[in-house]
N, CA, C and O of each residue as an XYZ file, in Angstrom:
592
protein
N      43.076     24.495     39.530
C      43.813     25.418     40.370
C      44.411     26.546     39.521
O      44.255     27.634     40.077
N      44.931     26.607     38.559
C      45.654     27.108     37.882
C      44.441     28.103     36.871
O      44.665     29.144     36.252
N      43.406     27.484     36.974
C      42.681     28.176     36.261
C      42.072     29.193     36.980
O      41.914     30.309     36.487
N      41.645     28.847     38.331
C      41.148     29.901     39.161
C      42.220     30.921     39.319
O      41.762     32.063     39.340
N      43.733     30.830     39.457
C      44.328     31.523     39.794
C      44.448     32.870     38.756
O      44.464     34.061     39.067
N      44.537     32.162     37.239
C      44.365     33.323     36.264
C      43.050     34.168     36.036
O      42.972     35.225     35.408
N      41.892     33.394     36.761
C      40.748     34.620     36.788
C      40.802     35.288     37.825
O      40.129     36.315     37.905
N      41.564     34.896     38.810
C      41.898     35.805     39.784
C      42.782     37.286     39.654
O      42.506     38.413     40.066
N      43.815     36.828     38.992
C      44.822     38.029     38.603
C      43.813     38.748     37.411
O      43.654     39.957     37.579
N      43.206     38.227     36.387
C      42.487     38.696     35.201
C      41.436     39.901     36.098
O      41.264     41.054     35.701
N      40.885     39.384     37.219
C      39.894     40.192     37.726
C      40.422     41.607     38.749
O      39.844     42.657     39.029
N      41.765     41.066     39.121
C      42.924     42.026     39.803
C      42.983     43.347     38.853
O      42.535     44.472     39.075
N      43.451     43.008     38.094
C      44.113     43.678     36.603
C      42.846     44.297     36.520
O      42.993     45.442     36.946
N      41.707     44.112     36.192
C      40.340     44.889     35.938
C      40.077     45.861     36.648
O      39.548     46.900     36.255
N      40.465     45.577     37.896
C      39.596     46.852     38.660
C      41.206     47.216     38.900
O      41.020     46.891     40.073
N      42.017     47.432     38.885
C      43.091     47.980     38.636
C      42.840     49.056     37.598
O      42.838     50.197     38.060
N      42.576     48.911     35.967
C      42.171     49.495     35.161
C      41.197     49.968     35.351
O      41.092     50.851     34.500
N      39.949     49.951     36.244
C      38.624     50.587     36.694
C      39.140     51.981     37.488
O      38.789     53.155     37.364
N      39.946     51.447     38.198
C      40.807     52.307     39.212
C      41.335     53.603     39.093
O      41.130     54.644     39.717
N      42.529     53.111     37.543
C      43.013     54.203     36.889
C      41.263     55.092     36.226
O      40.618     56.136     36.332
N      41.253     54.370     35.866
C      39.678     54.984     34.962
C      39.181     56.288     35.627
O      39.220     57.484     35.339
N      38.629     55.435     36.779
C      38.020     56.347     37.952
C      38.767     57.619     38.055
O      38.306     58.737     37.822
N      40.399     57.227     38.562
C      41.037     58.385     38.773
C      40.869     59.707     37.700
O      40.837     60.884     38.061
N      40.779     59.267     36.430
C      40.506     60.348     35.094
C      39.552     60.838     35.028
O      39.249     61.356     33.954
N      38.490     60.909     36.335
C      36.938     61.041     36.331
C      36.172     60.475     35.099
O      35.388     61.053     34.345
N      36.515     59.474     35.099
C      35.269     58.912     34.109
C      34.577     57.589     34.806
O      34.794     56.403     34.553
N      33.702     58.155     35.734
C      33.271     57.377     36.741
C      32.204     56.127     36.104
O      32.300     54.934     36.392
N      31.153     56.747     35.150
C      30.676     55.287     34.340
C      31.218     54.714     33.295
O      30.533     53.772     32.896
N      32.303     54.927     32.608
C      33.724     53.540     32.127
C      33.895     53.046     33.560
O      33.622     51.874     33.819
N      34.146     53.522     34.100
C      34.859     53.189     35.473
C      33.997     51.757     36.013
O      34.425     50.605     36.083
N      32.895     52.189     36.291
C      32.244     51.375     37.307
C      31.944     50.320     36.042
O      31.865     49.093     36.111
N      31.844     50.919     35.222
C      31.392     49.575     33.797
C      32.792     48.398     33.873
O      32.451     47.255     34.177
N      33.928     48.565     33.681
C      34.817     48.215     33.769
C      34.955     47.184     34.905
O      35.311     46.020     34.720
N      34.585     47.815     36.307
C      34.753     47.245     37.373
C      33.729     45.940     37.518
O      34.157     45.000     38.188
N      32.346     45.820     36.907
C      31.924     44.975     36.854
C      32.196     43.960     36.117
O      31.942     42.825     36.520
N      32.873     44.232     34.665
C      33.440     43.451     33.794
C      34.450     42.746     34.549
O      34.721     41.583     34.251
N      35.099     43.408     35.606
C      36.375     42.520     36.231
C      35.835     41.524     37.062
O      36.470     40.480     37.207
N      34.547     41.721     37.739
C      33.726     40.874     38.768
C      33.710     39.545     38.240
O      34.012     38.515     38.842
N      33.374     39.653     37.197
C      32.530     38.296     36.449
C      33.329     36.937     36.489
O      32.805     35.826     36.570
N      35.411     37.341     36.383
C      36.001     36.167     36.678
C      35.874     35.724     38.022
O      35.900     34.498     38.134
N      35.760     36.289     38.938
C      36.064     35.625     40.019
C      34.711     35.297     40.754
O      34.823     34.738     41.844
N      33.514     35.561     40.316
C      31.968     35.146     40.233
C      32.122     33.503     39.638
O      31.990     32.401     40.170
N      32.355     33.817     38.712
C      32.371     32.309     38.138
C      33.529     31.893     39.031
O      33.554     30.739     38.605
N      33.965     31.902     39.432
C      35.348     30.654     40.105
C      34.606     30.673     41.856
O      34.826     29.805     42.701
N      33.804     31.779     42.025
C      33.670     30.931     43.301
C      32.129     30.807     42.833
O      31.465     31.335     43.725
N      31.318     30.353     41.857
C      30.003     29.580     41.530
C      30.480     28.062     41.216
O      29.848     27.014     41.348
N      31.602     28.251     40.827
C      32.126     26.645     40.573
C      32.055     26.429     39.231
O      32.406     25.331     38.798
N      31.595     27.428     38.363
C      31.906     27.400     37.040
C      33.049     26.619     36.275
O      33.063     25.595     35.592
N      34.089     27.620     36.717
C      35.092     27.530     35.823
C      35.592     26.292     36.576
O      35.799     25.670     35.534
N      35.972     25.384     37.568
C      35.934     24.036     38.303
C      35.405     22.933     36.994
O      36.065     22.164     36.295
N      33.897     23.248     37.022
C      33.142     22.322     36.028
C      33.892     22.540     34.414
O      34.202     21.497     33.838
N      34.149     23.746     33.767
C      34.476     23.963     32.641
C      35.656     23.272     31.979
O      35.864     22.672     30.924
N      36.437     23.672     33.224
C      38.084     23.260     33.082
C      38.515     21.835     33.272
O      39.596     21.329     32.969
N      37.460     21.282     33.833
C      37.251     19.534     33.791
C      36.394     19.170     32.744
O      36.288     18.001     32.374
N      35.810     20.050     32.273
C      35.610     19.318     30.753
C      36.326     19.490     29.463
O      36.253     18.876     28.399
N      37.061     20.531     29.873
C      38.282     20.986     28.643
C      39.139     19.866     28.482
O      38.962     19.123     27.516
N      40.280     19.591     29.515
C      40.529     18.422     29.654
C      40.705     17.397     29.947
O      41.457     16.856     30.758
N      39.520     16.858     28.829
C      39.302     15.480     28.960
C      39.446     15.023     27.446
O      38.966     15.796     26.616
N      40.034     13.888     26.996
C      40.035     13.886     25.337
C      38.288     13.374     24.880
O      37.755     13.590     23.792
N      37.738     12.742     25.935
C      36.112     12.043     25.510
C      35.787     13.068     24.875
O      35.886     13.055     23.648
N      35.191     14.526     25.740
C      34.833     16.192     25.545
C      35.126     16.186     24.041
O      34.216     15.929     23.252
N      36.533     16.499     23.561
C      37.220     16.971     22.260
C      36.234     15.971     21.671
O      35.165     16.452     21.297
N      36.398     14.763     21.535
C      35.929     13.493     20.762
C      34.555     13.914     20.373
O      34.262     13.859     19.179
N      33.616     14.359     21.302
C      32.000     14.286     21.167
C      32.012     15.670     20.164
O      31.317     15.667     19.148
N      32.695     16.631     20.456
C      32.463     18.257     19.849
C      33.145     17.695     18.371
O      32.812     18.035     17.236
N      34.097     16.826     18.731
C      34.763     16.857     16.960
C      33.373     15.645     16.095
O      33.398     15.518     14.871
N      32.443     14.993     16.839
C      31.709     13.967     15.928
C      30.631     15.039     15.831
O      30.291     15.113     14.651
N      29.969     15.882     16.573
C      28.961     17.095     16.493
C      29.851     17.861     15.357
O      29.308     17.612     14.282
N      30.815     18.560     15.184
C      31.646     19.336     14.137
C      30.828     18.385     13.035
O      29.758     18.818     12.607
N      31.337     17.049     12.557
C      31.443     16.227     11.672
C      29.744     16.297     11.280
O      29.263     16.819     10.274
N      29.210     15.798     12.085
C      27.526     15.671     11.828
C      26.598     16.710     11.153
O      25.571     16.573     10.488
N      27.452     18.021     11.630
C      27.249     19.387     11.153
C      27.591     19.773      9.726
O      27.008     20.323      8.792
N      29.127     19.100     10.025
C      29.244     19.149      8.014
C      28.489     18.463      7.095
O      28.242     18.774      5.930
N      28.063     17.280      7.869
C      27.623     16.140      7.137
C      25.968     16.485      6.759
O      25.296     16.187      5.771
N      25.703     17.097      7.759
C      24.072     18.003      7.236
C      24.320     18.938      6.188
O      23.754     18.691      5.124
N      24.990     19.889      6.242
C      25.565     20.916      5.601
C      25.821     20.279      4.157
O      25.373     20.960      3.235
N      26.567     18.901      3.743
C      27.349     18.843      2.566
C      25.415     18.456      2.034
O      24.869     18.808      0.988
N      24.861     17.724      3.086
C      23.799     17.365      2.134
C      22.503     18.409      1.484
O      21.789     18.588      0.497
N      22.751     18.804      2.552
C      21.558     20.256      2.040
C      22.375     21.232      0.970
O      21.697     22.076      0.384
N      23.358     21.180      0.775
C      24.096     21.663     -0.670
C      24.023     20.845     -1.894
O      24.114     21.395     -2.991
N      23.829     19.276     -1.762
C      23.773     18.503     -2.999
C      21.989     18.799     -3.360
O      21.551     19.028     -4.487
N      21.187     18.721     -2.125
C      20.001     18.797     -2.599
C      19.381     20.166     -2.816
O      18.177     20.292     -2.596
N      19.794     20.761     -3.054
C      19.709     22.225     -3.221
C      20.411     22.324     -4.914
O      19.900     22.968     -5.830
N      21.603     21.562     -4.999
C      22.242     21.886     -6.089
C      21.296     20.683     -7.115
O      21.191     20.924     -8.317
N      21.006     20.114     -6.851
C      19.987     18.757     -7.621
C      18.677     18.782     -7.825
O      18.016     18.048     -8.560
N      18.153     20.087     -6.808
C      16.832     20.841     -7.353
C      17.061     22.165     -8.309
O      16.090     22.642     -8.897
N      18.018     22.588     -8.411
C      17.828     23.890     -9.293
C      18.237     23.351    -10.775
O      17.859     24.180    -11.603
N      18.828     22.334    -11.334
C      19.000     21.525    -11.969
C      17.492     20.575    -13.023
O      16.794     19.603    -12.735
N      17.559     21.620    -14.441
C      16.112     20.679    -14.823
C      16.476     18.897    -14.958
O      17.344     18.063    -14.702
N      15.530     19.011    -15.372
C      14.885     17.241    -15.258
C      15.559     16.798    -16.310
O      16.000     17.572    -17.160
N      15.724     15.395    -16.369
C      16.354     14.808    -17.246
C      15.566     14.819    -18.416
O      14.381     14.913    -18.094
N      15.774     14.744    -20.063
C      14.652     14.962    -21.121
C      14.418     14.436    -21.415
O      15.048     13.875    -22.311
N      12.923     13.912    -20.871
C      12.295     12.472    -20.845
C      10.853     12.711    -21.868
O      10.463     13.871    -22.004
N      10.368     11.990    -22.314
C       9.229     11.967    -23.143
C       7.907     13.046    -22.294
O       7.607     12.730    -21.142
N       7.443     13.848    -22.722
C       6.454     14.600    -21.658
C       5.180     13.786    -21.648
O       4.764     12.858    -22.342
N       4.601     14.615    -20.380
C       3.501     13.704    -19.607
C       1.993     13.374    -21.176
O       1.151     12.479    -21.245
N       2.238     14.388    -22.011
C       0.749     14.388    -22.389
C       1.369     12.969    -23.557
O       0.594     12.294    -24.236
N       2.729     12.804    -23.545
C       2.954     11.729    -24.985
C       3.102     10.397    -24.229
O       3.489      9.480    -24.954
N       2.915     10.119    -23.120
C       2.598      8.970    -22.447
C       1.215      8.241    -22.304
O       0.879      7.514    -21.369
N       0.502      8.565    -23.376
C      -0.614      7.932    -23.511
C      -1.877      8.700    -23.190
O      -2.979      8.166    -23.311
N      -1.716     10.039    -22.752
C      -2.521     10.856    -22.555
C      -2.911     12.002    -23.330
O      -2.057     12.850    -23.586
N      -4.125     12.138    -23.747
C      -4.371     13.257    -24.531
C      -3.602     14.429    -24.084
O      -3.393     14.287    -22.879
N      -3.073     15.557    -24.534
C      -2.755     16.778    -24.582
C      -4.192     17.308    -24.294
O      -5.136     17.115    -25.061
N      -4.285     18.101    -22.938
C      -5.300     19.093    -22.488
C      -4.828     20.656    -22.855
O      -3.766     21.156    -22.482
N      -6.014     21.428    -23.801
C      -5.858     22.707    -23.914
C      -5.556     23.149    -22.670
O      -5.274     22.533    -21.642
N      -5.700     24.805    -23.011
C      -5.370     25.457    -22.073
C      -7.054     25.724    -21.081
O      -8.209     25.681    -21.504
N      -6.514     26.000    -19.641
C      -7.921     25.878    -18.501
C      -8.001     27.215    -18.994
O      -9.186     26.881    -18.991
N      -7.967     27.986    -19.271
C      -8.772     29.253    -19.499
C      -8.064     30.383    -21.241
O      -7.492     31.422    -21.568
N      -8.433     29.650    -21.551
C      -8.181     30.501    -23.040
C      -8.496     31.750    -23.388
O      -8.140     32.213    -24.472
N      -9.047     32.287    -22.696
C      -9.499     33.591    -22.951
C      -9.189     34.345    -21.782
O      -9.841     35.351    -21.504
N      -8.342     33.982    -21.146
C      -7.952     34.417    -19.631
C      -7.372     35.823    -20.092
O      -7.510     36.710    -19.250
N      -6.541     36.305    -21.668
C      -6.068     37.403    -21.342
C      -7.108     38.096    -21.808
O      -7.092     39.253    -21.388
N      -7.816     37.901    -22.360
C      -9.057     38.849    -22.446
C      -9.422     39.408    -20.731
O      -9.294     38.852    -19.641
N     -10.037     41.072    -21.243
C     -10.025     41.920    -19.789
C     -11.604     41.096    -19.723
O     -12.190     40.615    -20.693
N     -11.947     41.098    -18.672
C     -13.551     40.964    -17.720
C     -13.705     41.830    -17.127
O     -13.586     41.496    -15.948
N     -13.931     42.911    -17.223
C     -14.476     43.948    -16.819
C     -15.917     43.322    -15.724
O     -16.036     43.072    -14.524
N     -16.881     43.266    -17.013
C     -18.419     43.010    -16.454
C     -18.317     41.880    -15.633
O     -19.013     41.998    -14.624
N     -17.730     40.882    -15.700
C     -17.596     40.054    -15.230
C     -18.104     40.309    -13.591
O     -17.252     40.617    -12.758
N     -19.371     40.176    -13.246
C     -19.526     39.602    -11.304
C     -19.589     41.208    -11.028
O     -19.435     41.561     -9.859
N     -19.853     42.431    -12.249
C     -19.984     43.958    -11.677
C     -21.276     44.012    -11.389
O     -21.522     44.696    -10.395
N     -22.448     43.387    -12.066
C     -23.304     44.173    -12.113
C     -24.295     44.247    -13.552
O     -24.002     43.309    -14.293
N     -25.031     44.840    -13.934
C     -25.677     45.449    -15.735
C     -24.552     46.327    -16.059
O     -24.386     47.155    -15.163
N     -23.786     46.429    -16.948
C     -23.016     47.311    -17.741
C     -23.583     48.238    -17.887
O     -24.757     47.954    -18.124
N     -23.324     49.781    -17.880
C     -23.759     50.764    -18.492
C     -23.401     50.939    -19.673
O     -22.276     50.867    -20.166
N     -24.714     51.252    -20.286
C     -24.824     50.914    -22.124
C     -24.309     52.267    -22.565
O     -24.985     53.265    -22.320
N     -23.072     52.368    -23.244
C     -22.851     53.602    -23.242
C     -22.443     53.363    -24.873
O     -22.202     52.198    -25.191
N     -22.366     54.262    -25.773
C     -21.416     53.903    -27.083
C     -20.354     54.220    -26.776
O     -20.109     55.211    -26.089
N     -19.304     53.228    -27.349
C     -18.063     53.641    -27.630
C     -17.394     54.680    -28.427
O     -17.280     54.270    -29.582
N     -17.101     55.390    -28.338
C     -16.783     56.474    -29.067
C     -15.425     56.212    -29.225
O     -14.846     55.611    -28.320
N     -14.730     56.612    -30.368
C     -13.411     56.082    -30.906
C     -12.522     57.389    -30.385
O     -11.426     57.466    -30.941
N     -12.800     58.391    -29.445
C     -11.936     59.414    -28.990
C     -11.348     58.666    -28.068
O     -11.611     57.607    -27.498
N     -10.020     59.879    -28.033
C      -8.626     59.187    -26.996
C      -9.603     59.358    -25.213
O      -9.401     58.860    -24.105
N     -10.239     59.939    -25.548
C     -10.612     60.039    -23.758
C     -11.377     58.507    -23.312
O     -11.414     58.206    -22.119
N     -11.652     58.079    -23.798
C     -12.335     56.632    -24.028
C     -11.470     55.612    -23.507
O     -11.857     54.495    -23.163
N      -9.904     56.163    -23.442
C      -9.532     54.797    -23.532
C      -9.001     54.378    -21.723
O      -8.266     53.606    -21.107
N      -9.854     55.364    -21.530
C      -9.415     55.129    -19.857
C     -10.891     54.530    -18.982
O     -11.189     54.652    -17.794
N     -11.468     54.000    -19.871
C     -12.937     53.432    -19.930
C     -12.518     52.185    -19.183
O     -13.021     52.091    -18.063
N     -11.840     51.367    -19.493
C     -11.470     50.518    -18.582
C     -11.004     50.496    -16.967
O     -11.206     49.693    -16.055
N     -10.358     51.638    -17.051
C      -9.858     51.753    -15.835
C     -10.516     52.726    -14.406
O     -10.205     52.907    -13.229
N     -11.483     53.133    -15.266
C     -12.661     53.874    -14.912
C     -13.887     52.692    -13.985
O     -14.374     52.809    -12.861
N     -14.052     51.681    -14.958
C     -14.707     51.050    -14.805
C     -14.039     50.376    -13.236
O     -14.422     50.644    -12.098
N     -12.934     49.438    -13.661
C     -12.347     49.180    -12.507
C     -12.591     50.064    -10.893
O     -12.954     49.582     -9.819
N     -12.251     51.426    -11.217
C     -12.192     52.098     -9.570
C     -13.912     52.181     -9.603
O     -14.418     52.229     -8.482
N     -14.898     52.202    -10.811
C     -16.208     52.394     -9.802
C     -16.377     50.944     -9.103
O     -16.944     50.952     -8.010
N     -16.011     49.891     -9.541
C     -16.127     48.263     -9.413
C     -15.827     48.056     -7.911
O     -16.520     47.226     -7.321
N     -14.631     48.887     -7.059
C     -14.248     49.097     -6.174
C     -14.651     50.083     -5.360
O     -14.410     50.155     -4.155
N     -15.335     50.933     -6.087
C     -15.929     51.949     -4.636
C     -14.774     53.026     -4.905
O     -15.000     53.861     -4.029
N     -13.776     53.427     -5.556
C     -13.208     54.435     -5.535
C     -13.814     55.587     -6.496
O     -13.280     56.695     -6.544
């Protein structure tokens, strides 16, 4: 009861202030306003605020939102330990290759070497010439490799 009565006056008061509004010719504040005032007394006769205000109080209500609060932290504290326990290296334990396993070179040893030819094509046999214009021979190569 008491609750309908304050969205009642709340929605009074609105178009009261729509009212004045209007009077200052500012007819869309105005009508904006006036709908904003609608909305309390929409909900009180949809039965809204009836249902709301019977679940406010009730202490069960508080009880369930305060164990949801809790459950929320309780996700929260854990996704911070495991977050803080992955960025954290490993404890310094004997490594994998001294556990009885050979040490494997490296899978591609020559990986920083450029491949140019590599999957282009016949190379064009050209001499190298030790001038500075030469040294864009690589990158030359690259845009014909691509079609540019």
């Amino acid at each position: 009861m008491l609750a309908e009565t304050i969205c009642s006056a709340v929605s009074a008061a609105g178009l009261g202030i729509a009212a004045v509004t209007a009077y200052r010719r500012r007819f869309l504040a105005a009508t904006r306003i006036a709908a904003y005032a609608l909305v309390p007394v929409a909900l009180v006769l949809t039965g809204v605020v009836a249902w709301v205000s019977g679940m406010v109080f009730k202490p069960s209500v508080w009880i369930g939102f305060g164990l949801l609060g809790l459950a929320w932290a309780l996700f929260l504290a854990t996704r911070a330990v495991e977050r803080r326990t992955l960025g954290r290296p490993a404890k310094p334990e004997e490594p994998k290759a001294a556990r009885g396993r050979p040490a494997r070179g490296a899978v591609a040893p020559d990986a920083s070497a450029p491949s140019l030819a590599a999957g282009s094509g016949p190379r064009p046999t050209r001499e190298r010439a030790a001038a500075p214009a030469d040294d864009f021979s690589d990158i030359e190569a690259i845009l014909k490799k691509h079609g540019i």
